[in-house]
N, C-alpha and C positions, 0 to 999 in steps of 0.2 A: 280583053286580056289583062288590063291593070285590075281589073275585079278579081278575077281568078289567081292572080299573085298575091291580091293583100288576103283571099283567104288562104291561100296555102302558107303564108307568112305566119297567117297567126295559128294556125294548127301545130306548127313546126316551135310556136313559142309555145302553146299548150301542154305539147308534147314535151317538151325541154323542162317545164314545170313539172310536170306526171313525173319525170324519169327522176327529176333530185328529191321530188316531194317526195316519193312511195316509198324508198330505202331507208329516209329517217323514219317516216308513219313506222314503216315495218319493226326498226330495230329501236324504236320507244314501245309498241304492240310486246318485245320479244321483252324487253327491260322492265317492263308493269307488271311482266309473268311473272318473271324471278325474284321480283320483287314482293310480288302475294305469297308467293313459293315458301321464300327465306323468311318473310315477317310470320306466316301460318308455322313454321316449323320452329322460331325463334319463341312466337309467343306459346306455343303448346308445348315446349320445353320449359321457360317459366314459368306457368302455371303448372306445371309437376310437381318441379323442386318445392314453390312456394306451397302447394297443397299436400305432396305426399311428403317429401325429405323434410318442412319445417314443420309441417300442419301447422298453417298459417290460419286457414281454416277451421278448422276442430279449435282450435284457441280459441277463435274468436266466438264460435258457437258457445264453446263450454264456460265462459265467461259471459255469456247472453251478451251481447256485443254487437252480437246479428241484427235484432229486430232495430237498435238504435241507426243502422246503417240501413234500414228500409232495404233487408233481404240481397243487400248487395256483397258479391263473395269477394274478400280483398285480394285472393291471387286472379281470379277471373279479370278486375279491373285492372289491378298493375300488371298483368299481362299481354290485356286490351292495349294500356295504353303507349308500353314496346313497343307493340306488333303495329299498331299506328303509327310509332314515330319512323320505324322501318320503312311503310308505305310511303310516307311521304316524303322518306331521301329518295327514293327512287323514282318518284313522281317528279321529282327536282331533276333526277338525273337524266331522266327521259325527255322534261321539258329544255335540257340545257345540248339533250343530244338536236332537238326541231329546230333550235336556232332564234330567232326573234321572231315576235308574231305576241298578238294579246291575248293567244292560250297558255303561249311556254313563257310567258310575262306573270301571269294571273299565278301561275302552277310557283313560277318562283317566289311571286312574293308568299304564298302560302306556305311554301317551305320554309322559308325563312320566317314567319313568325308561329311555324310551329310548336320550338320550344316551350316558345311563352303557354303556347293555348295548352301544352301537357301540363306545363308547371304549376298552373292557375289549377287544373283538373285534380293533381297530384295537392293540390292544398286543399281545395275543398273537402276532398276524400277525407285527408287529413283532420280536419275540421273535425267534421261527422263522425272521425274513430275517439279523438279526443275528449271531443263532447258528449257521446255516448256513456265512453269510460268513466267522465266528473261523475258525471248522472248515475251510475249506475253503485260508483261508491259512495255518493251522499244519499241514498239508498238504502244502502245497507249499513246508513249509520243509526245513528240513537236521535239522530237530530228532527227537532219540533219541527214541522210539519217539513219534511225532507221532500214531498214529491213537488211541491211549491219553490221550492230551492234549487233542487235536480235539473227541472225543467230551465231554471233563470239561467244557472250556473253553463247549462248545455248550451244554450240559448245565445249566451255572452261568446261561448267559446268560435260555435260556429258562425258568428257575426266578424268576430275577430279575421279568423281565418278567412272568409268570404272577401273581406275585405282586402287582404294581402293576397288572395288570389284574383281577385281584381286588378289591384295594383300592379301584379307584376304581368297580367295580359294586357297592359297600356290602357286602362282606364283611369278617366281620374276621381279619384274616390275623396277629396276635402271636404266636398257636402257632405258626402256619407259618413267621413268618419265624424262632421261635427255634429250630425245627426246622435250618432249611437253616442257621441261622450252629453249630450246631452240628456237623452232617455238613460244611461245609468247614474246619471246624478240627480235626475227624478227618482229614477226607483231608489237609491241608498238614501237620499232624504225621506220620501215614503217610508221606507222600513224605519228609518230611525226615529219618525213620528209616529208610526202604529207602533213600537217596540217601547219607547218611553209612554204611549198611552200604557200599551198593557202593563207594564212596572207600576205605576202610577196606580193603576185601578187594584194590581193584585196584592200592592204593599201599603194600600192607602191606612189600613188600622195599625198598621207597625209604624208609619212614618209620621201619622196624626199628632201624639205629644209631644215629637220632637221638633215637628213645624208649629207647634202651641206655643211650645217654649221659646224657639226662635223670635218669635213674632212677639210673643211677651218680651223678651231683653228689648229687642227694637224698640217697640212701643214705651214701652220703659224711658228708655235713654233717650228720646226724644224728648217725653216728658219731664223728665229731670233736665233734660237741657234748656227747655222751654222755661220753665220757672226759674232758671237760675239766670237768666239775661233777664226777666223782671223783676228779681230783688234786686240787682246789678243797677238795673234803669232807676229802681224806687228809691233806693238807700244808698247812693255814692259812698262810694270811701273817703 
């Protein structure tokens, strides 16, 4: 008989677990709905306004702007990334409805460093429109070899930004940034030594006599100074 008690005992616990577990399961199930619901209909209201009422879009096409972003549409993304931060408050809400446990643990810490991970995403982006744009008006400049430029200039920009979007999703980036203050004080030294070769090479017959004459004063005045500490030495006063 004490067998048949300890299992009706623990059925009666199982059971007692079923009935508080299912109501939360159920109304976190009902809270994830509303929450795909409201984030679907918040971010397909965003990407409207951003695409039809600003043409956020069409700008960025009609500016060629597009291919610098590797075909990515900017209301699609800042809409995306809305309708995700929606999800995950209510991912929060839901895991804060189940109570303790290392799902609605996990669910919170994710919630909570969600901002960070849009903001880091919302710079990158950033990055890539800004960089795009340098590049796209050194370009369309008059400037000697501008697609060599365009490229660095992009290059620097989105490194920048990668960077601060790094930092601000809790990474720590001192290597990295002594990395990149490194490589652009290579490349500005490079340029400033291929840029004085080429001056050098392209002014060498304009600048020829006046490094002649240079060199003649000096030479000169040396000489004249040379002989004058050996009549000094020969001939005392």
């Amino acid at each position: 008989m004490q067998g048949l008690q300890d299992v009706v005992v623990a059925l009666e616990q199982l059971w007692e677990l079923f009935r508080i577990a299912v109501p939360k399961l159920l109304s976190a199930a009902v809270i994830l709905l509303v929450g795909y619901a409201v984030g679907r209909i918040v971010g397909m209201a965003v990407g409207g306004l951003l695409r039809r009422f600003l043409g956020l879009d069409k700008w960025v096409r009609r500016k060629g702007f597009l291919e610098e972003l590797y075909g990515l549409r900017p209301s699609g993304f800042l809409a995306g990334l809305i309708k995700w931060y929606i999800y995950l408050l209510f991912i929060g809400i839901a895991a804060e409805n189940l109570g303790s446990g290392v799902l609605s643990d996990s669910a919170r810490a994710l919630v909570e460093y969600s901002p960070k991970l849009l903001a880091s995403l919302f710079l990158m982006f950033l990055g890539l429109l800004a960089g795009g744009m340098i590049r796209r008006y050194v370009l369309e400049s008059t400037l000697a070899g501008k697609e060599f430029f365009g490229s660095l200039f992009k290059f620097a920009t989105v490194a920048i930004f990668s960077i601060a979007a790094l930092s601000t999703a809790g990474v720590d980036v001192s290597l990295l940034v002594q990395t990149v203050v490194i490589a652009v004080a290579a490349v500005t030294v490079s340029l400033g030594v291929a840029v004085g070769i080429a001056l050098g090479l392209v002014l060498k017959d304009e600048l020829r006599p006046y490094i002649r004459s240079v060199l003649r004063e000096i030479l000169g005045g040396e000489r004249d100074g040379e002989s004058g500490e050996v009549e000094s030495g020969l001939y005392p006063p």
